[in-house]
Backbone as a ProteinNet text record, in pm:
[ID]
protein_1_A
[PRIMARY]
XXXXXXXXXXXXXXXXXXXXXXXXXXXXXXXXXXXXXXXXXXXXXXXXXXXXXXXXXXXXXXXXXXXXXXXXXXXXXXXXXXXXXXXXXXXXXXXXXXXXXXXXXXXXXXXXXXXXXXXXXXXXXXXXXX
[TERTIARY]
17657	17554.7	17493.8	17385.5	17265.1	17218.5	17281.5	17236.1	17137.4	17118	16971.1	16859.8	16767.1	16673.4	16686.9	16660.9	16725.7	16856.5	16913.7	17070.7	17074.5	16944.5	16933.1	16806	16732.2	16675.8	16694.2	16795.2	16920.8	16947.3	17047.7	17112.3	16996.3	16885.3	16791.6	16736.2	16734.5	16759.2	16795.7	16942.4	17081.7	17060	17063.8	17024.8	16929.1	16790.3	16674.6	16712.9	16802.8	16806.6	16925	17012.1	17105.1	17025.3	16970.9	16875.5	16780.2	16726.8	16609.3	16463.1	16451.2	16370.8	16273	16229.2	16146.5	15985.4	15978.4	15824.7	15884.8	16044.3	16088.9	16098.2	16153.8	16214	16071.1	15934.4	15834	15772	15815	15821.8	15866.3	16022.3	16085.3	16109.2	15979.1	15985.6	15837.2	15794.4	15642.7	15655	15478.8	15487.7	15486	15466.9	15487	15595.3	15746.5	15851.9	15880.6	15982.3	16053.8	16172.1	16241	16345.5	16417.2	16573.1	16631.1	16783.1	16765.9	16892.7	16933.8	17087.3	17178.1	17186.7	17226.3	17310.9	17262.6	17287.9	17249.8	17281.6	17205.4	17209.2	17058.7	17077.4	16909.7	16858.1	16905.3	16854.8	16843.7	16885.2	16897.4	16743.7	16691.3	16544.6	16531.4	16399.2	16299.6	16166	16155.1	16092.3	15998.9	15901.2	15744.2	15702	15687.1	15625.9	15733.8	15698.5	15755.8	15771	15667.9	15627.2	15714.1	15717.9	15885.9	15973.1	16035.3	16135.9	16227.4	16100.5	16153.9	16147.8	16060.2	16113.2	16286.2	16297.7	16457.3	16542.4	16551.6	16592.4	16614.5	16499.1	16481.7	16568.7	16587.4	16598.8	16796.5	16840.1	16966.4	17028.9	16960.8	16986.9	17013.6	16927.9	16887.4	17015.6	17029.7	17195.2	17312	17304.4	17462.2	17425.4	17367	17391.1	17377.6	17314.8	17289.5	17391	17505.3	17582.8	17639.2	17540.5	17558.1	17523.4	17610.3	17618.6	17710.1	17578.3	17584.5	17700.1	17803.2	17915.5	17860.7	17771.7	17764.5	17899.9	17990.2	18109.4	18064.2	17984.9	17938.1	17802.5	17726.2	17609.2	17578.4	17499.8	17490.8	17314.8	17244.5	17106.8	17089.5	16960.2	16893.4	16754.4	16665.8	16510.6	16439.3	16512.3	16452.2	16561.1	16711	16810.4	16918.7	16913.2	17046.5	17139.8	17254	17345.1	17437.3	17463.5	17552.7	17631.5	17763	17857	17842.1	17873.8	17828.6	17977.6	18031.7	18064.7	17996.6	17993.6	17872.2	17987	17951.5	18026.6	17935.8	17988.9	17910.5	17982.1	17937.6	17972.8	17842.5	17929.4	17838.1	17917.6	17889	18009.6	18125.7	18208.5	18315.4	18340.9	18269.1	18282.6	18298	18316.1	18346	18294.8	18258.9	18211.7	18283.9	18333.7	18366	18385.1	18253.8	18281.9	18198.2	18275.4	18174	18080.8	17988.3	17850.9	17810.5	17701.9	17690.8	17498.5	17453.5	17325.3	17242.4	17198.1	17085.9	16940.9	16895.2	16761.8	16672.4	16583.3	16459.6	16350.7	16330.8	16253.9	16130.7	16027.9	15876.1	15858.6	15811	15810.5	15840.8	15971.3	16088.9	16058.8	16002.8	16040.2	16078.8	16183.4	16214.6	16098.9	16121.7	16019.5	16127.4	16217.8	16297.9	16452.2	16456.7	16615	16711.6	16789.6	16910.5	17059.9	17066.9	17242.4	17380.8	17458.4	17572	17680.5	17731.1	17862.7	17972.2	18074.8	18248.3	18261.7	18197.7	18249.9	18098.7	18049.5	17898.7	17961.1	18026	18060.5	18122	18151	18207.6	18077.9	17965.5	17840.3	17810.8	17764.2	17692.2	17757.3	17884.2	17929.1	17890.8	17912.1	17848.2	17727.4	17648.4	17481.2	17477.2	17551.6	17541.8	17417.5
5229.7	5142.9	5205.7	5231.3	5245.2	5182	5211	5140.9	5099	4972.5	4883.6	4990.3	4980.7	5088.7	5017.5	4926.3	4896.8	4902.7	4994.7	4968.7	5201.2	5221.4	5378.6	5346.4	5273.4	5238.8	5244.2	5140.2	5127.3	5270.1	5304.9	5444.9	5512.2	5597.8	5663.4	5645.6	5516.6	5415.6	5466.5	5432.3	5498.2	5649.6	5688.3	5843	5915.2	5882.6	5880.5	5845.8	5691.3	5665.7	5776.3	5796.6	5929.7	6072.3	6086	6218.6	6209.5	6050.8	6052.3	6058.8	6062.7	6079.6	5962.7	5926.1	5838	5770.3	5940.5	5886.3	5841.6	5915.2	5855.8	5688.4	5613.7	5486.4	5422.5	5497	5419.5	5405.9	5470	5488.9	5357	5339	5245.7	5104.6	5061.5	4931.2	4922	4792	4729.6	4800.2	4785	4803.5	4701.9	4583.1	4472.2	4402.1	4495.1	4447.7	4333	4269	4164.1	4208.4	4250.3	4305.4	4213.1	4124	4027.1	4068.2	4105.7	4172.8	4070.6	3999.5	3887.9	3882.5	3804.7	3747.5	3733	3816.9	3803.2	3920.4	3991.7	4141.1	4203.6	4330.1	4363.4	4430	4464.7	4479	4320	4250.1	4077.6	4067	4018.6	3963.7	3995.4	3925.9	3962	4097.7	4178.9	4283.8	4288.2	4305.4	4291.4	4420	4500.2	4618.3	4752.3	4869.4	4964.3	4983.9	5026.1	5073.1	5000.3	4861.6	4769.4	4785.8	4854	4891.8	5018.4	5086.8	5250.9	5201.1	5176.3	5136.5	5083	4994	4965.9	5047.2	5115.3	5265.7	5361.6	5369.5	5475.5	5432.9	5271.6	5201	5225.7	5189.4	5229.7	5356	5444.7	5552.4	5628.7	5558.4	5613.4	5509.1	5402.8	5357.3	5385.7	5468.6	5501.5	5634.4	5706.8	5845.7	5962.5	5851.5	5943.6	5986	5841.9	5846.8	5749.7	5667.2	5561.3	5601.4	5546	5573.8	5450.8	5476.6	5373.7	5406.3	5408.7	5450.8	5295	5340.4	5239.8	5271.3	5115.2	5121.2	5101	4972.7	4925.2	4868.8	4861.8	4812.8	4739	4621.6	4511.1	4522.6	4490.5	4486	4419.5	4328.5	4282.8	4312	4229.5	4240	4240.8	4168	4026.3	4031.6	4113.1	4059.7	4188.3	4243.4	4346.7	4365.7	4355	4337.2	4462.3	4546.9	4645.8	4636	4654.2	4650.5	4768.9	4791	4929.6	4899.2	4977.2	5020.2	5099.9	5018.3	5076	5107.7	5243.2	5294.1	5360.1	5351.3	5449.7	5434.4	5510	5493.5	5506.6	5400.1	5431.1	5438.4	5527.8	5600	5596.9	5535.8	5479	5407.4	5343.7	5215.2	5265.2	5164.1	5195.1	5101.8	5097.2	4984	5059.5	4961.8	5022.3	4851.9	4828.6	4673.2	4703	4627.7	4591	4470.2	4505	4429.4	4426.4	4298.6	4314.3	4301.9	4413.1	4380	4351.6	4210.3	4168.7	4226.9	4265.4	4357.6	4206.3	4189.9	4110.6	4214.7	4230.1	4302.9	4285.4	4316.7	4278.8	4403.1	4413.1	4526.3	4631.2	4609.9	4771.7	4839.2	4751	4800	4647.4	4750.8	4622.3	4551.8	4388.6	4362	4249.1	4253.2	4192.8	4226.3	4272.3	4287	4169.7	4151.7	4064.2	4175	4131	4182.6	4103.7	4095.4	4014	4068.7	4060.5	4146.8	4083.1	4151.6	4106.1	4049.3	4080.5	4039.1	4088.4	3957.4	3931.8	3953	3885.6	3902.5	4002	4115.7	4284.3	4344.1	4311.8	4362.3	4386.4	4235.5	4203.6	4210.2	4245.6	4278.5	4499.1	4502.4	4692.1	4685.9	4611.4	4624.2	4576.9	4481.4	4425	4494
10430.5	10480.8	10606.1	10584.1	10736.9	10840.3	10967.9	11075.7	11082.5	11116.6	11156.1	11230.7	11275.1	11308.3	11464.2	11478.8	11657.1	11698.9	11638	11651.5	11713.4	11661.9	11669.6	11753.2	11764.3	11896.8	12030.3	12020.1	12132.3	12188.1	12086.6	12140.6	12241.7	12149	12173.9	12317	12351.6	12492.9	12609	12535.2	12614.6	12658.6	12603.3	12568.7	12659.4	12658.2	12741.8	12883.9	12888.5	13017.7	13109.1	13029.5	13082.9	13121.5	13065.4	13090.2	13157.3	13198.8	13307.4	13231.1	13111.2	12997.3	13035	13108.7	13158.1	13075.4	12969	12878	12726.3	12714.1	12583.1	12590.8	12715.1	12721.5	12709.2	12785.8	12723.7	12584.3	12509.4	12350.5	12298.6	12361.2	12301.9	12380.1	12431.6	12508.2	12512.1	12513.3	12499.8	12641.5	12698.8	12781	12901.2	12869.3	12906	12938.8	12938.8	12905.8	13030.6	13024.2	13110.9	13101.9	13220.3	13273	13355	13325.2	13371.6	13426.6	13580.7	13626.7	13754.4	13662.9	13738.8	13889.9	13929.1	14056.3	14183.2	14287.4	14378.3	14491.3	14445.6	14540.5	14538.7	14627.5	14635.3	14530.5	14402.4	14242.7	14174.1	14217.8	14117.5	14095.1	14019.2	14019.3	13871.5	13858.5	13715.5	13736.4	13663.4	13673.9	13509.5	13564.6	13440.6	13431.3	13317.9	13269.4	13343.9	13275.7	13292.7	13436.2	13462.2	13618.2	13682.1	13707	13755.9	13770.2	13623.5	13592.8	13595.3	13597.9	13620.5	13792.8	13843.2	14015.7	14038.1	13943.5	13955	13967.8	13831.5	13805.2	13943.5	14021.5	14112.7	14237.1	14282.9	14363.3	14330.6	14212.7	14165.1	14169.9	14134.2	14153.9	14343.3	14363.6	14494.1	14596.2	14559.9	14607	14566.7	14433.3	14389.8	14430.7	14522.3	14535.5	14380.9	14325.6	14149.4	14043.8	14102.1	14043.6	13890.8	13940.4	13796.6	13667.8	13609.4	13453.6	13389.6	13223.7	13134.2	13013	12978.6	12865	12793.1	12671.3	12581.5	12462.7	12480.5	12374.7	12253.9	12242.2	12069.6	12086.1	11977	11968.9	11848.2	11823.1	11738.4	11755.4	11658.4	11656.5	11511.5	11499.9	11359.4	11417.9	11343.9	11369.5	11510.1	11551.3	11655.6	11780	11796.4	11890.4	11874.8	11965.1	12017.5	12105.7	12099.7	12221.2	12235.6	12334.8	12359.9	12451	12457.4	12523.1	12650.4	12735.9	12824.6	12937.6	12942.1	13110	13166.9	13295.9	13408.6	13531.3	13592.9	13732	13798.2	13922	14031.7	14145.1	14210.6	14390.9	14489.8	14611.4	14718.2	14834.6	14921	15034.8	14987.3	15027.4	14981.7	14925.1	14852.5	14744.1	14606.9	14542.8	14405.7	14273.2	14177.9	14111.9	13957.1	13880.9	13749.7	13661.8	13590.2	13514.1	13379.2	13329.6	13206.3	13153.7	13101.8	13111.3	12950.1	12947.3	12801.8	12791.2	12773.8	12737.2	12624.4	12659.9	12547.8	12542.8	12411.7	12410.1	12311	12311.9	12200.9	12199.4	12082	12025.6	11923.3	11956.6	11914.7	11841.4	11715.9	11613.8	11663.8	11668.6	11701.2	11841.4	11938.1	12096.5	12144.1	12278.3	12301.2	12406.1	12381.2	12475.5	12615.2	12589.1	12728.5	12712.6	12803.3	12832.2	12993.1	12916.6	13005.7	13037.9	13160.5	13169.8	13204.5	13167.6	13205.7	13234.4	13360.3	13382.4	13388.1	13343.1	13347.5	13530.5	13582	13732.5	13778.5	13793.3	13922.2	14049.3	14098.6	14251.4	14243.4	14195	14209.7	14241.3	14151.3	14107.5	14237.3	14292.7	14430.8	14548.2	14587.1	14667.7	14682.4	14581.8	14575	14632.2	14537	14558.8	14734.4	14777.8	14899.3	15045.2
[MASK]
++++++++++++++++++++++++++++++++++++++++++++++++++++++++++++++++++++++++++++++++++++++++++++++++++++++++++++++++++++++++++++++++++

């Protein structure tokens, strides 16, 4: 049996976002997207269209010292709804962050058009991001 085509979406995602591939991820996301990142630290908020989002990206990067990274474990996708499991780590000075998170993708003819995140431990999250 053949993986769903957002299920190799996803990956391709993943993939792009590890390498910094910045015009592939616009391939595979409206460009309109809605970007929904939890809790309460200075990344928490809602973020509209790419340009937003790759700002996030830069803003993350640029606090973990360019150290964060996405280890996607499993991935689930149909037409309309994709969820991937990920451990996320990084450091900052001396800090440390290592949790797992579960991201939801919705998808408008095979890009995604909003993503959500949910982590095993928010207050780990936002105490890092602090």
């Amino acid at each position: 049996m053949s993986e769903h085509p957002n299920v190799m979406r996803m990956r391709e995602g993943y993939e792009a976002f590890g390498k910094g591939d910045l015009d592939r991820l616009r391939d595979l996301w409206r460009p309109d997207i809605r970007w929904h990142e939890p809790g309460g630290n200075q990344l928490s908020g809602h973020y509209t269209g790419t340009d937003e989002v790759f700002d996030l990206f830069r803003r993350l990067f640029e606090l973990t010292e360019g150290s964060f990274r996405a280890e996607v474990r499993a991935t689930f996708a149909d037409d309309t709804d994709g969820v991937a499991v990920v451990r996320l780590t990084a450091h900052r000075g001396d800090r440390d962050i290592d949790v797992v998170a579960a991201h939801l993708f919705r998808y408008e003819d095979g890009l995604v058009a909003e993503f959500w995140e949910a982590h095993t431990d928010q207050p780990a999250v936002d105490a890092f991001y602090a």
